[in-house]
C-alpha positions as CSV (number, residue, x, y, z in Angstrom):
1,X,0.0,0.0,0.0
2,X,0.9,3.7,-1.0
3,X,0.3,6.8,0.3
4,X,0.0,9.1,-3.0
5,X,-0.6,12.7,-2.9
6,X,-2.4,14.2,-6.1
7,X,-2.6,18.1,-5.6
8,X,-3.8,18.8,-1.9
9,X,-5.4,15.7,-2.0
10,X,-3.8,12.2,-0.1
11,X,-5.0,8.6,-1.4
12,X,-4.2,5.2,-0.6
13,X,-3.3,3.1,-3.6
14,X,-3.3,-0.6,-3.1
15,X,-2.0,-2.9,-6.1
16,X,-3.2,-6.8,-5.8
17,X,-1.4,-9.7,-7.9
18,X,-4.9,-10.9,-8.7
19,X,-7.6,-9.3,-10.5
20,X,-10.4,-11.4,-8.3
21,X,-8.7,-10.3,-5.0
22,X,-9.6,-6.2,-5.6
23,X,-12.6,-7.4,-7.5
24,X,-13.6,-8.7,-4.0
25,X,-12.9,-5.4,-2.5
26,X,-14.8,-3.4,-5.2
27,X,-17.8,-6.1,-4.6
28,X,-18.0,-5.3,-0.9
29,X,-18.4,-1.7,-1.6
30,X,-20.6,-1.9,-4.4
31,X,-23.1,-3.9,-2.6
32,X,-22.8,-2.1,0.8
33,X,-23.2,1.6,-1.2
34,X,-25.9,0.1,-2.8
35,X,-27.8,-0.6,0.5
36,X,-27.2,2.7,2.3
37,X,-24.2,1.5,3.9
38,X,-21.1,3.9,4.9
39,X,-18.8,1.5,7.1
40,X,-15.7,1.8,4.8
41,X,-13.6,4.4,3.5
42,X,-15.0,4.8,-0.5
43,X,-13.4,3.6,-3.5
44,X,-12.1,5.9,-6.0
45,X,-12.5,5.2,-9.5
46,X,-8.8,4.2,-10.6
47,X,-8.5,2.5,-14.6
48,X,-6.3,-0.5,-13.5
49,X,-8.1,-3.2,-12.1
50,X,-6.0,-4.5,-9.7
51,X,-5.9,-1.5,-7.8
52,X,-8.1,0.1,-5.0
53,X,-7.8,3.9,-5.1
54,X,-9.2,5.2,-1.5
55,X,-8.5,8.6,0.2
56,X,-6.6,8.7,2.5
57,X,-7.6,8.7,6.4
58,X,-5.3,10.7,8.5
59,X,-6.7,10.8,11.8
60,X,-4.9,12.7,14.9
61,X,-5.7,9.8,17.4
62,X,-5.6,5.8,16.5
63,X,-8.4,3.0,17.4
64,X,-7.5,1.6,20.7
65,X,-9.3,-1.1,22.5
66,X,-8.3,0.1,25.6
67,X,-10.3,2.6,25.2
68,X,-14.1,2.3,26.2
69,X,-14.9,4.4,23.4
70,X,-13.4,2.3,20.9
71,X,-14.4,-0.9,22.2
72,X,-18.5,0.3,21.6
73,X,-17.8,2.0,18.2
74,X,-15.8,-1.0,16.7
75,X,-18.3,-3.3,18.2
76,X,-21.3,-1.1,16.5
77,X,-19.7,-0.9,13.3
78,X,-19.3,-5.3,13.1
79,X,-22.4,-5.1,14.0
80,X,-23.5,-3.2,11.2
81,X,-21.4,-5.1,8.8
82,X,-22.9,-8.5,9.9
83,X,-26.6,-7.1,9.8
84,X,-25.8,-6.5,5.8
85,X,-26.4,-10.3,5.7
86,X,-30.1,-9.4,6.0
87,X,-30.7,-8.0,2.8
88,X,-27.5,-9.1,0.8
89,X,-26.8,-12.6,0.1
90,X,-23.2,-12.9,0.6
91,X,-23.4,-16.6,0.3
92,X,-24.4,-16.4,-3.0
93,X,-21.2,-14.4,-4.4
94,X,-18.4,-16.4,-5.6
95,X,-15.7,-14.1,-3.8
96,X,-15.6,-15.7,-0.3
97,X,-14.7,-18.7,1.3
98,X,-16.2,-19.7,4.5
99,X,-14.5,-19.8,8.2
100,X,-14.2,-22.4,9.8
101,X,-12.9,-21.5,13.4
102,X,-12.4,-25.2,15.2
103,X,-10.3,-25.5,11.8
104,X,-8.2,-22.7,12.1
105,X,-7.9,-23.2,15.7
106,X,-6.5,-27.0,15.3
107,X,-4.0,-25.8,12.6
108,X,-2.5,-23.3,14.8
109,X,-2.3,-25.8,17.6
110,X,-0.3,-27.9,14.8
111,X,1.9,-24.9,13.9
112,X,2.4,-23.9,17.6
113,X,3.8,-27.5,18.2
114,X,6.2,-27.5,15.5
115,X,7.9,-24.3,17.0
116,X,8.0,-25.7,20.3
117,X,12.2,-25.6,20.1
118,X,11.9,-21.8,20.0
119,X,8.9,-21.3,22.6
120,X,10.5,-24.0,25.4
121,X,14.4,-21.2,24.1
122,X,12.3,-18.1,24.8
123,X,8.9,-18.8,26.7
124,X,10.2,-21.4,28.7
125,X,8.8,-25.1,28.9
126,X,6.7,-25.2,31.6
127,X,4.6,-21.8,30.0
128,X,4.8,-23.8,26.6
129,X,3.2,-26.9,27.9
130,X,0.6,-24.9,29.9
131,X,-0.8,-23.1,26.8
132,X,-0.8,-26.3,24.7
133,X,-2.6,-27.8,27.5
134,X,-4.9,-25.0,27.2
135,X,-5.4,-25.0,23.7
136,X,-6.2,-28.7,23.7
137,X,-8.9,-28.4,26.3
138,X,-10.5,-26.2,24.7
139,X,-10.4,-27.5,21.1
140,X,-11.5,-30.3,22.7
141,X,-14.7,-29.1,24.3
142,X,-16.0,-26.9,21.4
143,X,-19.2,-27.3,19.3
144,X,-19.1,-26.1,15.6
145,X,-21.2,-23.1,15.3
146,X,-24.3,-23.0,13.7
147,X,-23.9,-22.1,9.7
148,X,-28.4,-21.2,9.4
149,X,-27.4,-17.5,9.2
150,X,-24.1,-16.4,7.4
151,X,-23.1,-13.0,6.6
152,X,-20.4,-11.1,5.9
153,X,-17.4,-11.4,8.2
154,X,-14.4,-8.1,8.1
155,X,-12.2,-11.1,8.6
156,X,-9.1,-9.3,10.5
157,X,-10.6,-7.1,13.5
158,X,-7.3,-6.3,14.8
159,X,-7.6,-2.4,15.9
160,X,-5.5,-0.8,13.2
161,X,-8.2,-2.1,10.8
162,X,-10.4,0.4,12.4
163,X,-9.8,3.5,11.6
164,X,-11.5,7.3,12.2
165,X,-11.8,10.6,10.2
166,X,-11.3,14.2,11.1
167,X,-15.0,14.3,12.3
168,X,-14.7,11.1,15.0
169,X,-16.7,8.8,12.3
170,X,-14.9,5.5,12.6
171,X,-15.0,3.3,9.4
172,X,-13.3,-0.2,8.8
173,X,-10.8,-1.0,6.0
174,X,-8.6,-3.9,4.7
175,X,-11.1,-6.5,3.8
176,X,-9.2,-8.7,2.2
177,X,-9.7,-11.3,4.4
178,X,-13.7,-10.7,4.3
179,X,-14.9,-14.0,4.4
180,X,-18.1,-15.7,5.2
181,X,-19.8,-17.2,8.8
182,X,-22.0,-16.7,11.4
183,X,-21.5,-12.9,12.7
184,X,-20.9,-15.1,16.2
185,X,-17.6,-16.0,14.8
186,X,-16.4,-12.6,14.4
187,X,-17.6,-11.6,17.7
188,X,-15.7,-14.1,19.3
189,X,-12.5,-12.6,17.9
190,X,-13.7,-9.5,18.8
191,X,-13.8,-10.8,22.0
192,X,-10.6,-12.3,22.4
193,X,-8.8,-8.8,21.5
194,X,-10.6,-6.6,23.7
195,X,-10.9,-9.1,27.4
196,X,-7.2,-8.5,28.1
197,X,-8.6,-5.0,28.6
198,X,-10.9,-6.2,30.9
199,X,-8.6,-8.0,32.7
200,X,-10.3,-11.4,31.2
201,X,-13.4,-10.7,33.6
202,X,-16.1,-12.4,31.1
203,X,-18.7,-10.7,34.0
204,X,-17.3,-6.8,33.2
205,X,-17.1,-8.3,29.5
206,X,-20.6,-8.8,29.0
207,X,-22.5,-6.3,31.1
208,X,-20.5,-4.0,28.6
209,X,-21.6,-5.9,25.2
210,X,-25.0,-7.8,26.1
211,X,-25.0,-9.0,22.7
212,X,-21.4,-11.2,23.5
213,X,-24.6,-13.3,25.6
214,X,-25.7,-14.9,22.6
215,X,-21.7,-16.5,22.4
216,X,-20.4,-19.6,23.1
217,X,-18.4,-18.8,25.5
218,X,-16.3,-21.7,25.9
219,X,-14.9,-20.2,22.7
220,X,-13.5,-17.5,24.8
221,X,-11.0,-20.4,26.8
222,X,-8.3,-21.1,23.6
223,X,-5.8,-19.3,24.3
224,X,-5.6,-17.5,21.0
225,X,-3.8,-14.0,21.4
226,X,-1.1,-15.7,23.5
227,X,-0.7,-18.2,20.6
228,X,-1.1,-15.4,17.6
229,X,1.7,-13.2,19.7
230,X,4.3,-15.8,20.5
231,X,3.7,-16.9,16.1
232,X,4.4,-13.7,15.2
233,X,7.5,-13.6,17.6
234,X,9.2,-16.1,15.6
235,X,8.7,-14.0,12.4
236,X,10.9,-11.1,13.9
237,X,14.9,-10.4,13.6
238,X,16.9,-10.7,16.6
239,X,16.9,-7.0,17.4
240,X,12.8,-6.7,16.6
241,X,13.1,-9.8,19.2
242,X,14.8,-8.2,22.1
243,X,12.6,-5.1,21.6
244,X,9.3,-7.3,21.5
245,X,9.9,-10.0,24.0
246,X,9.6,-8.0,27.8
247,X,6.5,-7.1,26.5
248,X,5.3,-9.7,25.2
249,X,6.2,-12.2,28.5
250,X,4.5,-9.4,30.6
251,X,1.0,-10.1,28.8
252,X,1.9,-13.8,28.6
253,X,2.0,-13.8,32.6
254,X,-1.1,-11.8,33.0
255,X,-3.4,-13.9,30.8
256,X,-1.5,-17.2,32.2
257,X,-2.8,-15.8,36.0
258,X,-6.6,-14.7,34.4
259,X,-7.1,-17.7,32.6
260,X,-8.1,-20.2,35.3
261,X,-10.6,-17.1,36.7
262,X,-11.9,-17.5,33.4
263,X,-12.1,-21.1,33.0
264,X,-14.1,-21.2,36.0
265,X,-16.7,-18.4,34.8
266,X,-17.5,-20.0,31.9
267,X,-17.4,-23.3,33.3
268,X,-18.8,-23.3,36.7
């Protein structure tokens, strides 16, 4: 992605190797504009295909889900993406594949055990063994979601995919993992990003979000930011590593401590 400036005016300028992939994006738009819709950032018309022309959104303070705030307009706005599945049938478009969570889960379980030389060198193997254990338990206990009603899911609701404008409007870009499922998958992700900010208190959780009620909570029990972070940790260079890593253990140990409180909330 580029940032291109044309006069006083600043545009993102995304190029894709594959015609269908900003197809995707364009069908998004199109179908959301056509329903009233104004969740993402507009397209502009551009004459190559396998770019998405967008202007640019240069806000003075970045989406954080520490922030109350945040947490209820991000929330708001999945909500109003998943609600497009009323009157648009996603399912019938030939752009997205459909999620499948308890499969995703199990192959990062499989990709977390074939890294275990680096976690056991740099998490430690007791830590290691704990979050496998977690991970299996849970896998173990879930129940596949029901597919009756699928929508439209973002796909990646990590907070810099949220974004806001000048005027505090918040809108939601980078779809290119849009997909489709129930919109109780999504929430679940949701979920798992924003309860380290509540201290993993599923109680504080809900009586924020009374919509997370209609959840399967158990779903909330993998430990799946611990697992995404400690991934991503073997991506980065040695110095990125030694940056990244005090951090990192600090929010290992804190979710490590919560998780049993949360075990037993949602398993009484």
């Amino acid at each position: 992605m580029w940032k291109w400036q044309i006069g006083s005016d600043m545009y993102s300028i995304k190029k894709y190797d594959i015609q269908e992939e900003a197809d995707k994006i364009r069908f998004i738009h199109e179908q959301l504009t056509i329903m009233g819709e104004d969740l993402m950032v507009p397209i502009e018309p551009y004459p190559d295909p396998l770019i998405i022309q967008q202007p640019w959104i240069d806000s003075g303070r970045k989406v954080q889900f520490s922030n109350k705030e945040d947490r209820f307009k991000s929330i708001s706005l999945l909500h109003q993406l998943h609600n497009s599945g009323r009157n648009i049938k996603w399912e019938k478009s030939s752009h997205f594949q459909e999620i499948d969570l308890i499969r995703k889960w199990k192959h990062r379980l499989e990709k977390w055990q074939q890294l275990e030389e680096f976690l056991h060198q740099k998490l430690g193997s007791s830590k290691t063994k704990e979050i496998t254990q977690l991970a299996k338990n849970s896998i173990n206990q879930l129940v596949p979601i029901s597919r009756n009603r699928l929508t439209l899911l973002h796909g990646d609701v990590v907070h810099h995919n949220f974004v806001r404008d000048k005027n505090n409007k918040l809108y939601l870009i980078d779809f290119d993992l849009a997909c489709l499922g129930p919109a109780e998958v999504e929430l679940i992700l949701w979920s798992h990003r924003v309860l380290p900010h509540y201290d993993y208190n599923l109680k504080v959780l809900i009586q924020d979000h009374p919509s997370l009620r209609r959840i399967d909570w158990n779903y909330l029990l993998f430990p799946n930011e611990l697992m995404r972070e400690w991934l991503y940790a073997t991506t980065l260079s040695d110095l990125q590593l030694r940056m990244f890593l005090p951090k990192l253990k600090i929010f290992t140990d804190k979710a490590l401590q919560r998780m049993p409180q949360l075990w037993d909330e949602v398993n009484p």
